[in-house]
GUBARO-11993 format. One record per residue (C-alpha): residue in one letter; chain; z, y, x. Coordinates in steps of 0.5 Angstrom, whole numbers. Layout:
N
+---------+--------+-------+-------+-------+
| residuo | cadena |    up | north |  east |
+---------+--------+-------+-------+-------+
|       A |      A |     Z |     Y |     X |
...
+---------+--------+-------+-------+-------+
This chain:
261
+---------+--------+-------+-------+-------+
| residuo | cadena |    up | north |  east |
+---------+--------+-------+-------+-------+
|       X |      A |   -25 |    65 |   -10 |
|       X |      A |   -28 |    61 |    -4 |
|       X |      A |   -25 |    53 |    -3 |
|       X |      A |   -25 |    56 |     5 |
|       X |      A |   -21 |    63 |     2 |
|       X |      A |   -16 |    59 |    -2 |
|       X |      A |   -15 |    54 |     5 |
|       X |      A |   -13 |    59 |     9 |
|       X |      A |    -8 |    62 |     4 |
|       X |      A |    -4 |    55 |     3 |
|       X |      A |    -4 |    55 |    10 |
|       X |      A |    -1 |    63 |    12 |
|       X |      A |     3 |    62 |     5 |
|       X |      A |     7 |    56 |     8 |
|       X |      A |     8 |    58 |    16 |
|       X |      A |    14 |    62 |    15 |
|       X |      A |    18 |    55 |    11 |
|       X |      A |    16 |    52 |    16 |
|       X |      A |    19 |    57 |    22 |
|       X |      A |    25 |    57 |    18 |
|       X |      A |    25 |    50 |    18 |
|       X |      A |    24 |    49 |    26 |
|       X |      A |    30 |    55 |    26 |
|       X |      A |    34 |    51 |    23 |
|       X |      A |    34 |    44 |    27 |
|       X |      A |    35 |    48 |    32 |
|       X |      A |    42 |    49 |    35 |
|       X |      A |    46 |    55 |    36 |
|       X |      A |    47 |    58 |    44 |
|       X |      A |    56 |    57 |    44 |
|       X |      A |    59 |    65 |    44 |
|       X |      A |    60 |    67 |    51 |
|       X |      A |    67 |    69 |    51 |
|       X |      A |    69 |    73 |    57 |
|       X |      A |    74 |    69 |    62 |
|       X |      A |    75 |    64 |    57 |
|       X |      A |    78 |    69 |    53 |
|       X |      A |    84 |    70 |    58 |
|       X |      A |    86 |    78 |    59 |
|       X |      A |    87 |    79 |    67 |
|       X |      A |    89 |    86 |    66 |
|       X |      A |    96 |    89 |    68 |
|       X |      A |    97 |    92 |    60 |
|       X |      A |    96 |    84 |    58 |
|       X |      A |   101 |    81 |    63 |
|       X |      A |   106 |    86 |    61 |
|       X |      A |   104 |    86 |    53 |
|       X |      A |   106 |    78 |    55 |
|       X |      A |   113 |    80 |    58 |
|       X |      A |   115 |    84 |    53 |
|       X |      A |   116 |    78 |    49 |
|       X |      A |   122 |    77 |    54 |
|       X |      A |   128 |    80 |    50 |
|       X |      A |   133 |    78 |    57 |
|       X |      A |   129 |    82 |    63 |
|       X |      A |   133 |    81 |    69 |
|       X |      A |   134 |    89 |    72 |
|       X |      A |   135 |    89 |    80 |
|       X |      A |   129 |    92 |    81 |
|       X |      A |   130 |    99 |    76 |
|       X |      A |   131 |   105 |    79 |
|       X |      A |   138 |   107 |    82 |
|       X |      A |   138 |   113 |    78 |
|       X |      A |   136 |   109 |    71 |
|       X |      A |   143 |   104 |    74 |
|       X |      A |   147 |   110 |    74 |
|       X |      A |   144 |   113 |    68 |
|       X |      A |   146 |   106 |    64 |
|       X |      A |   153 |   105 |    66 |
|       X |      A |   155 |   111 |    64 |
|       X |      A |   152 |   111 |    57 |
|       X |      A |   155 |   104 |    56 |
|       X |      A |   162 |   108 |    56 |
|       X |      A |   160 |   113 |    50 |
|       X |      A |   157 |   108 |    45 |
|       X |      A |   151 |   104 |    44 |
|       X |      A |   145 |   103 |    49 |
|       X |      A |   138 |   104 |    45 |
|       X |      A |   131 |   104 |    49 |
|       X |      A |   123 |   103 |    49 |
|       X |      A |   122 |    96 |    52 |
|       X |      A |   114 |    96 |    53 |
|       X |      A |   114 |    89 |    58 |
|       X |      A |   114 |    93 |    65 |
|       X |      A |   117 |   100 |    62 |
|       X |      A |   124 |   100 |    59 |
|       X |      A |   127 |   106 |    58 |
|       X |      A |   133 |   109 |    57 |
|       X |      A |   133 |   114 |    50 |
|       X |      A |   137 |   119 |    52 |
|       X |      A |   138 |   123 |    45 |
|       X |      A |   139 |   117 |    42 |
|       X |      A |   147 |   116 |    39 |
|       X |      A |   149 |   110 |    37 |
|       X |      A |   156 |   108 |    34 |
|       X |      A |   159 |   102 |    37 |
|       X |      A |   163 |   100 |    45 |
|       X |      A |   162 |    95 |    50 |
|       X |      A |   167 |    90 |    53 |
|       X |      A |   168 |    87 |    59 |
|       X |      A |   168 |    79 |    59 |
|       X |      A |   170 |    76 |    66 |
|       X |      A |   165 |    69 |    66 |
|       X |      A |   165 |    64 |    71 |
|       X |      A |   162 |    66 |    78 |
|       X |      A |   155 |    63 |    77 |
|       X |      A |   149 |    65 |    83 |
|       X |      A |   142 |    64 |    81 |
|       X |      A |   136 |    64 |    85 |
|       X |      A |   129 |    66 |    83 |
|       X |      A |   122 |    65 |    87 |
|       X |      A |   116 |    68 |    86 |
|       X |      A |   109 |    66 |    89 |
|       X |      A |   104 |    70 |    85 |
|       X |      A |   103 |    74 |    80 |
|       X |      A |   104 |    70 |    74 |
|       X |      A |   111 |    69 |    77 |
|       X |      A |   112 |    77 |    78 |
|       X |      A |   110 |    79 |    71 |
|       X |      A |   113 |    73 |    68 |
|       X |      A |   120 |    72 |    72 |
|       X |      A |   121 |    80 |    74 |
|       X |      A |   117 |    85 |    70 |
|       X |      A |   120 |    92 |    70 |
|       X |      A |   119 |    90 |    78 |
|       X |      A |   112 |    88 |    79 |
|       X |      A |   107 |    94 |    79 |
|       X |      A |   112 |    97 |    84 |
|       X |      A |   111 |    90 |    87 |
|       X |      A |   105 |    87 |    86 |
|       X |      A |   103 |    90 |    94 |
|       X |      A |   109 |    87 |    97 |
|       X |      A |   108 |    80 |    94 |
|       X |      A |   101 |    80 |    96 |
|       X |      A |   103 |    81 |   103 |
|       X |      A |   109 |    77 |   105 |
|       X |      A |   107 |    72 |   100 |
|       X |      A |   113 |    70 |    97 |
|       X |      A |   119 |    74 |    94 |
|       X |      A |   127 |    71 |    92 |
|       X |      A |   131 |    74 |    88 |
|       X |      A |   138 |    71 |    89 |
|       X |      A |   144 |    74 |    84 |
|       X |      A |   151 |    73 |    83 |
|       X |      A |   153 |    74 |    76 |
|       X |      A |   161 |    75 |    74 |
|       X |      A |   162 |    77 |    67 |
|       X |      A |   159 |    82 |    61 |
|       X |      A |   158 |    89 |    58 |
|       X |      A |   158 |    86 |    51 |
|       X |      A |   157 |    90 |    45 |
|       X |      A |   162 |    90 |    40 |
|       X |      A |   160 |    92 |    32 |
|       X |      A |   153 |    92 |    33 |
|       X |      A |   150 |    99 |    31 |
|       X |      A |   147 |    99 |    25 |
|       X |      A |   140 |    99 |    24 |
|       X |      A |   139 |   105 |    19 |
|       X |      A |   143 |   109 |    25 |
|       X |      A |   136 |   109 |    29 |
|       X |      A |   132 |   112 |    24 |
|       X |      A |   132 |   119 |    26 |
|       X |      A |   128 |   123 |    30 |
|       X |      A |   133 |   122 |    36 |
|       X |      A |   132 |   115 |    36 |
|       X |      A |   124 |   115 |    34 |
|       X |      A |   122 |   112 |    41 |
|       X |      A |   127 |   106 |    41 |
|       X |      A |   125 |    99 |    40 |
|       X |      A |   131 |    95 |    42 |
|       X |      A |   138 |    96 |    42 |
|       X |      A |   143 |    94 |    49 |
|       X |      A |   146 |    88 |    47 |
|       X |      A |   149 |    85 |    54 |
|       X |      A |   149 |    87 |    61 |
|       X |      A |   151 |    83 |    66 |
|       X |      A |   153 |    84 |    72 |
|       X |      A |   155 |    83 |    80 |
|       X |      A |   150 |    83 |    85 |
|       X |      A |   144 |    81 |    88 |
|       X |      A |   139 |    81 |    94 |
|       X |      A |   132 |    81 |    94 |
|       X |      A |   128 |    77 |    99 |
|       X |      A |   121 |    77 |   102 |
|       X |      A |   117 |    72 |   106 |
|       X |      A |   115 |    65 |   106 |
|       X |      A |   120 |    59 |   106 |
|       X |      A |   123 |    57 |   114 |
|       X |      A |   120 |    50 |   115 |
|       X |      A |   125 |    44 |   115 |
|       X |      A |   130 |    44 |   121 |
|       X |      A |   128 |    51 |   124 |
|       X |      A |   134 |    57 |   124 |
|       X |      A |   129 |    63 |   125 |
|       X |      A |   132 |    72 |   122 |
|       X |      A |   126 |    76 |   121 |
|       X |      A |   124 |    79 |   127 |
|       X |      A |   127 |    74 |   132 |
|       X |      A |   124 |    72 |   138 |
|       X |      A |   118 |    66 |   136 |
|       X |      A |   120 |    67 |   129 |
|       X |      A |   113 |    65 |   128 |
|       X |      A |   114 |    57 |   132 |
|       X |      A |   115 |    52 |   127 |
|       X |      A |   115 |    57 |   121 |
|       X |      A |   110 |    60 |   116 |
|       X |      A |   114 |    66 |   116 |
|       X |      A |   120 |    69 |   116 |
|       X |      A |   124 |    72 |   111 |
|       X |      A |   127 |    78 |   111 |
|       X |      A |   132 |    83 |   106 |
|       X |      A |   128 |    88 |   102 |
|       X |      A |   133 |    91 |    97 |
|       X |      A |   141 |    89 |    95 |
|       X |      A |   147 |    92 |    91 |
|       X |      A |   154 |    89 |    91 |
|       X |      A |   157 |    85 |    95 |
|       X |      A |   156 |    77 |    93 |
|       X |      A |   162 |    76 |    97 |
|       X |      A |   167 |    81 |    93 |
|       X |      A |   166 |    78 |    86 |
|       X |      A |   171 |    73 |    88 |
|       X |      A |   175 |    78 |    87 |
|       X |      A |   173 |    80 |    81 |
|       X |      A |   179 |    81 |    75 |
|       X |      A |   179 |    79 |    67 |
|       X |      A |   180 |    86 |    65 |
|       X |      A |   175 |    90 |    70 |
|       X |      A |   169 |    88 |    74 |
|       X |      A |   169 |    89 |    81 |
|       X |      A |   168 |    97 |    85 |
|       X |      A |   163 |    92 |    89 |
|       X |      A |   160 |    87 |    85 |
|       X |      A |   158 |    91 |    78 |
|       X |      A |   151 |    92 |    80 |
|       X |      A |   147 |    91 |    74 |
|       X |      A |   143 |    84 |    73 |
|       X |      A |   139 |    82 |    67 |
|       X |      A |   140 |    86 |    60 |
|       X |      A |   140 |    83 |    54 |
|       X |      A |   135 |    86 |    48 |
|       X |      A |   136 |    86 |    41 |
|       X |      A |   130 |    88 |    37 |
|       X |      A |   131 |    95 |    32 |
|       X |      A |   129 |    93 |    25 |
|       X |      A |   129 |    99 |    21 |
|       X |      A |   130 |    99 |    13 |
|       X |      A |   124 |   100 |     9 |
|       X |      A |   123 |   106 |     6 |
|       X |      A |   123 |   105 |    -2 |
|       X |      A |   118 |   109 |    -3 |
|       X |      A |   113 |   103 |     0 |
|       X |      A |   116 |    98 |    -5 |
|       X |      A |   115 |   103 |   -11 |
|       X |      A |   110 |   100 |   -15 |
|       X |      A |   104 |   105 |   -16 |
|       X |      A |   102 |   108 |   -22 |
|       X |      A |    98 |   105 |   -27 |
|       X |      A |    91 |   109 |   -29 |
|       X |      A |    90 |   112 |   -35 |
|       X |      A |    86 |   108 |   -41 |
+---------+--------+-------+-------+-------+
């Protein structure tokens, strides 16, 4: 073989260790991650509050009010709690009874100012009022609380496990009650007295406020008494959740067989 045939196969030979040094010594672009990792979506929000086992229940629909009052009467409450859906299962019959406890009147008032607030603070509300939010800016929840429907014998787990109670995910521990006002609207600036709606509300204000839903009445719960709660201050307020943490059947725990030799 010729002395200029040998040089240029030497030289082919070491063009790709010396590319895959260069490839090597070269740093590697950061993985672009999408919003920083963060999911904006509305799933991802309520997947967030579906951490939240004391959800506050102003906003439910009336009939599913109803509807939970009267089941509290015949045993114990199971439900699907999904972070902005809770529903009732119907099917579902627990053992169990919830007793009245009177506590100290107590008045609350919760603010929210944008989305993260909605979903966080009130999430069986938001999808319905995420419009709202957006046009008037702010929202206020003001509730009076005067006692609790609390379960007694709490029901046993085992009892979830039928095909009635499939769907359930959490079981009625608590309900408190009395009654509140849902409030929309930017905060009135100091020294300034203006209603919604009033002449020149917008004179000194960043806007008024103005009554989007209420139930009870905050004045009647002071006549609430130690054996039953008031006809007008019984509304439902926030719901206290308990996971349901079924058995595991023993079947998965069986070790499996061992294989012939």
């Amino acid at each position: 073989m010729r002395r200029g045939t040998r040089w240029l196969l030497r030289t082919f030979a070491l063009v790709p260790i010396a590319a895959l040094a260069g490839c090597a010594s070269a740093p590697l672009a950061d993985a672009v991650i999408p919003n920083g990792g963060h999911d904006p979506t509305e799933l991802a929000k309520c997947s967030v509050a579906a951490s939240q086992d004391q959800p506050l229940v102003t906003e439910w629909p009336a009939p599913y009010k109803a509807r939970l009052e009267a089941l509290l009467a015949q045993g114990a409450v199971a439900v699907e709690y999904t972070g902005c859906e809770l529903k009732i299962v119907d099917r579902c019959k627990l053992p169990g009874s919830y007793a009245w406890h009177r506590t100290t009147l107590s008045t609350d008032a919760t603010q929210i100012r944008d989305e993260d607030d909605l979903y966080a603070k009130l999430p069986l509300g938001a999808l319905s009022l995420a419009g709202e939010l957006k046009t008037r800016g702010s929202l206020e929840v003001e509730t009076t609380v005067v006692g609790q429907l609390q379960l007694v014998g709490k029901a046993a787990d085992d009892a979830t496990s039928g095909a009635e109670c499939g769907r359930a995910t959490h079981l009625v521990t608590a309900l408190s009650v009395g009654a509140f006002r849902l409030v929309a609207g930017g905060e009135v600036s100091a020294g300034a007295k203006v209603e919604a709606g009033a002449a020149g509300a917008g004179l000194g204000t960043n806007q008024a406020k103005s009554t989007l839903r209420a139930a009870g009445d905050a004045e009647a719960c002071r006549a609430t008494r130690d054996d039953a709660p008031n006809a007008d201050c019984r509304s439902p307020i926030q719901i206290f959740l308990s996971p349901i943490r079924r058995s595991v059947p023993l079947n998965i725990l069986s070790p499996l067989p061992s294989e012939s030799p």
